[in-house]
N, C-alpha and C positions, 0 to 999 in steps of 0.2 A: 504494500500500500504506500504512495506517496504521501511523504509528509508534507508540513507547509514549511513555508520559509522563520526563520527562526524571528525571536521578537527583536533581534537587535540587527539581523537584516532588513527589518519591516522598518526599524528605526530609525537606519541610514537611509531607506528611500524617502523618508519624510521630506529631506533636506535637499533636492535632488541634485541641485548645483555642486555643494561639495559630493555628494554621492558622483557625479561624472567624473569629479577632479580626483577622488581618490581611488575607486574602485572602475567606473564604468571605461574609461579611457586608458583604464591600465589593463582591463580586463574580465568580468565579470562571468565564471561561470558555475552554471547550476546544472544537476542532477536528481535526476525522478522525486521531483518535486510539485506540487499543489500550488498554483500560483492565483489568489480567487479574487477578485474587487482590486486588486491592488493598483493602485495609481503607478504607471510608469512614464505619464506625459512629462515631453521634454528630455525621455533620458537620453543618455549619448552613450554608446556605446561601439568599442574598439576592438578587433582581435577578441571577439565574446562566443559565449557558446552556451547551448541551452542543448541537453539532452533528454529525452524522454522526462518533459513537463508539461502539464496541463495549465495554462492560462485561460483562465474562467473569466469571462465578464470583466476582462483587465484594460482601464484607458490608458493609450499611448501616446494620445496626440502630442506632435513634435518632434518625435524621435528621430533620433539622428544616430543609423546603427551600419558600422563600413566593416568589414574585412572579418567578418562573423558566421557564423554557424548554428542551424538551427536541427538538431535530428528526433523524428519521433515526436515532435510537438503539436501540442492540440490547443490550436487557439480560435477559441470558441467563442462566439459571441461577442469578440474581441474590436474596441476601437483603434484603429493608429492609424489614423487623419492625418493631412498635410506633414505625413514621414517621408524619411528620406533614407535609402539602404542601397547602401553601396559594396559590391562585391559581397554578397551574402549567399548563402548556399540554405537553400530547406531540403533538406532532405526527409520523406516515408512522412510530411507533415499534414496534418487533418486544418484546415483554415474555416469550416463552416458558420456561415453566420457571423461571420466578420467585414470588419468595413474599415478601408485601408482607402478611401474617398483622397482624391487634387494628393497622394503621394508619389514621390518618384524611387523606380527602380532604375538602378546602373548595374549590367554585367552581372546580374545575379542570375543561379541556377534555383529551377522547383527539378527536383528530380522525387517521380513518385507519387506527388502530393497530391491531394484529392480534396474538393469541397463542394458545400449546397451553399448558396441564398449568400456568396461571396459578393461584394461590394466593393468595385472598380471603378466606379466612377471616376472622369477627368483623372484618371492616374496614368499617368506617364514607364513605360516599360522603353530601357533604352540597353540594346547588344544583348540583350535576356535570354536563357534558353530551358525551356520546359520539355521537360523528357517522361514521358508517360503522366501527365497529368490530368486528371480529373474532375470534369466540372461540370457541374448538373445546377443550373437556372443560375448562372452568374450573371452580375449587372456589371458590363462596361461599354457604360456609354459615354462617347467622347473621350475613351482612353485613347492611347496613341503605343503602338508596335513599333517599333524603330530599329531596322535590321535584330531583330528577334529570330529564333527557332523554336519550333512548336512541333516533336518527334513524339508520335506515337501518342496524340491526344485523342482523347475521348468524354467530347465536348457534346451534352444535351439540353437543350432548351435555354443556349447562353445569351444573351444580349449582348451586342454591338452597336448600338446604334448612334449614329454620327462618328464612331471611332476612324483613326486615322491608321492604316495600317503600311510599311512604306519597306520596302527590302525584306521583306522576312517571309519566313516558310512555314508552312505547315506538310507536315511527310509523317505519312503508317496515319491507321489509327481512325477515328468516328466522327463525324461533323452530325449531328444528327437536329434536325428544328433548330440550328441558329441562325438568329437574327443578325443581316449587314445592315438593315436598312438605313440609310441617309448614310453608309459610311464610304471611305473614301478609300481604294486602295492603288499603291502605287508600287510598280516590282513586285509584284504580291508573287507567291508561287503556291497551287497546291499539287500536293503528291502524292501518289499513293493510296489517298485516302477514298472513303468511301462514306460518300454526302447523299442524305435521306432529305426531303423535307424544307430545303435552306434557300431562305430569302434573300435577295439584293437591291429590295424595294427604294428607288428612289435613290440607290448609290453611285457615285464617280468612281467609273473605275478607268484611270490613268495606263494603268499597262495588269493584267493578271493573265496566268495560267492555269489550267487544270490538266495535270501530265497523270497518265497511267491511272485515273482514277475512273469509281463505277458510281451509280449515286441511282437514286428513286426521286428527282426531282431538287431543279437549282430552277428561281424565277429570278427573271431581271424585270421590274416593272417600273416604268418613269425614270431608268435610268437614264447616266450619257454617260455613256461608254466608248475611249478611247482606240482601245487596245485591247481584243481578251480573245483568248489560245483555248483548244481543247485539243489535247496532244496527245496519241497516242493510246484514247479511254476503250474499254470497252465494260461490256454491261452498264451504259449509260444509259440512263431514262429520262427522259421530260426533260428539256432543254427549253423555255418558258421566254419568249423575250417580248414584251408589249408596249407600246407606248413610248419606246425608247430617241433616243441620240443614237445613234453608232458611227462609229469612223470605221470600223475593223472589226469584224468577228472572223477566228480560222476555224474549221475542224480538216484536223489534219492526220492522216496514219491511225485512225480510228477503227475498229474492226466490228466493234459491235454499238451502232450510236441508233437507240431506238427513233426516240421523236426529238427533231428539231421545230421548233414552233415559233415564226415569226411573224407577229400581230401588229397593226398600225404603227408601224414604227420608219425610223428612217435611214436606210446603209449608205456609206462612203466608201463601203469595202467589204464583202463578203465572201471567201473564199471557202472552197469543202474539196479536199484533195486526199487520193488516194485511202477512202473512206466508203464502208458501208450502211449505208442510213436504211433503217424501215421506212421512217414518217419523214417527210420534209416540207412544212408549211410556211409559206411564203405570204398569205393572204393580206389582203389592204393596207401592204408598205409600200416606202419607196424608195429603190436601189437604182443608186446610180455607181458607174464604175471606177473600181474594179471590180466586176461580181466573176466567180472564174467557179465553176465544177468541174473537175477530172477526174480521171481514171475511179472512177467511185462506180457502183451502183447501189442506186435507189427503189425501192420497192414502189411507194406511190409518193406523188411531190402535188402541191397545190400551190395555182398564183391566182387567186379569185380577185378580182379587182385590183392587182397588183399595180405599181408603173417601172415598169424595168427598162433600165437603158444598161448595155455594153454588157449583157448578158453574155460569155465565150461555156458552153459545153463542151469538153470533148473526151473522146474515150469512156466516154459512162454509159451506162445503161437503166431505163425506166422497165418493170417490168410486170406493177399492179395496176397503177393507173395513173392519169396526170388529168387533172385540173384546173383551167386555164380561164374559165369564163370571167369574162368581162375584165382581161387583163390588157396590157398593153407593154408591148417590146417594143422596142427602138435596139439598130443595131444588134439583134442576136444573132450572135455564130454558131452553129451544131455541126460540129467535126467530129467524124465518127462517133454516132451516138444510135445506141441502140433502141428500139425501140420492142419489147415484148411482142409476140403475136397475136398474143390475146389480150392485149391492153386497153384498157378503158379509157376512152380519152374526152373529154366533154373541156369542149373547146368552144360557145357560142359566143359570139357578142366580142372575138378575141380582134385588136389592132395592130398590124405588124406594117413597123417604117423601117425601111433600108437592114429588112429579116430575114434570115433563114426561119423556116413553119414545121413546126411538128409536126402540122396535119392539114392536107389540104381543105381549103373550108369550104 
């Protein structure tokens, strides 16, 4: 059983200013200890180390904690607002129910760590790296990622929203119901991972990828979106884009990309190369070029009231059905492009300027 901290430990945090000068910045550490209500705002702490401790309902606001170590710690219920932890390591740590609110992280490692009903708000993570961590409904909104790693996370119903996320990765591991929305990503990269469920409502995304990864549904809705890769996926599902900006969507070297879905939105660039798609929905947007499909086939594709200009096909194949009415091409090229024998094509009301035609009308 953990004891509590002794009464003449309890009696040097009263005073906390000399408790930094003589203890906290020379070093302070504790072992399987009960830490419960105890005020540690404002403490400063240097080359420290907390081992298998429970911090209960403990205020920290202040704190200023560099070159430390945290293993086996459960900090529960725990405030430390407007803190600041530099090169710190948590290791095997429990954080549920804590709210660490406008703190900043430098260079610190979670390896491990696991929490519920976490509190991120406006907190700043700067070269960070999270290795197997665990997080079920956390709230970071308007946090900021700053060339971070995020290996092997298994992240459920977390909140992002307006966060800035800028150079950093996410690889292995669950994205499961989290929220980007209004967030901002820039170099973003995911990997590996395997995303259920996850929004990008309303987010700038500057440059991202999604390499090798399988997913049951990613929406972008009311984005503007610069720049964003799908590389290499297969078992991808629902691919959601409505409403949007686009400068650039790729799907590239994809083997298994179910539905792509593009709803009144607007391309500057659209590329699908050496890719096999079930679904590819084009409906009531508008693509201007570069829009390019190759060496791909498509099982059924729709441009229902589309307006496509510099549309190039080549090397692919349609082979359920294509939907076309009441679209309009300009400049389409169809270089070797197959068409099924049994294909469905419902083509009425279609406008072709300066076209190759799928189908005579």
């Amino acid at each position: 059983m953990k004891s509590e901290l002794s009464d003449q430990e309890k009696q040097q945090l009263q005073d906390i200013e000399k408790f930094n000068s003589t203890t906290g910045r020379q070093g302070w550490h504790v072992k399987n200890k009960r830490i419960e209500e105890q005020k540690l705002s404002r403490v400063e702490l240097t080359g420290s180390s907390m081992v298998d401790v429970d911090l209960l309902r403990v205020p920290g606001r202040e704190a200023v904690i560099v070159n430390s170590k945290f293993e086996k710690v459960k900090f529960v219920d725990c405030d430390f607002p407007n803190s600041s932890f530099t090169n710190v390591e948590f290791t095997d740590c429990d954080l549920t129910g804590s709210d660490f609110m406008k703190s900043r992280f430098s260079k610190c490692t979670f390896n491990k760590c696991r929490a519920e009903r976490l509190k991120m708000e406006d907190v700043t993570f700067k070269e960070c790296t999270f290795d197997r961590f665990t997080d079920r409904s956390g709230i970071y909104t308007r946090a900021e990622f700053l060339e971070c790693r995020l290996t092997h996370a298994d992240w459920l119903k977390s909140s992002l929203y307006y966060a800035h996320l800028d150079s950093s990765v996410f690889t292995s591991g669950v994205l499961d119901k989290v929220q980007f929305s209004n967030a901002r990503l820039t170099n973003v990269k995911f990997s590996d991972l395997t995303i259920d469920a996850c929004s990008f409502q309303e987010a700038v995304t500057d440059r991202a990828s999604f390499e090798k990864c399988n997913s049951d549904g990613i929406t972008f809705g009311k984005a503007k979106i610069d720049n964003l890769s799908f590389i290499a996926c297969d078992g991808f599902n629902s691919l959601t884009v409505t409403a949007c900006e686009c400068r650039q969507i790729e799907i590239i070297d994809c083997p298994g990309f179910s539905e792509a879905q593009f709803y009144l939105s607007k391309f500057a660039g659209l590329f699908i190369k050496n890719s096999r798609l079930a679904y590819l929905d084009c409906d009531e947007s508008e693509y201007d070029p570069p829009f390019e499909i190759s060496n791909s086939i498509i099982s059924g594709a729709t441009f229902m009231t589309a307006k496509v200009k510099g549309l190039t096909i080549e090397n692919s194949s349609f082979d359920d059905y294509l939907v076309l009415t009441g679209a309009t091409f300009e400049n389409l090229a169809l270089k070797n492009v197959k068409l099924d024998d049994k294909i469905d094509i419902d083509a009425k009301n279609v406008t072709y300027i300066n076209s190759d035609r799928f189908s005579s009308e």
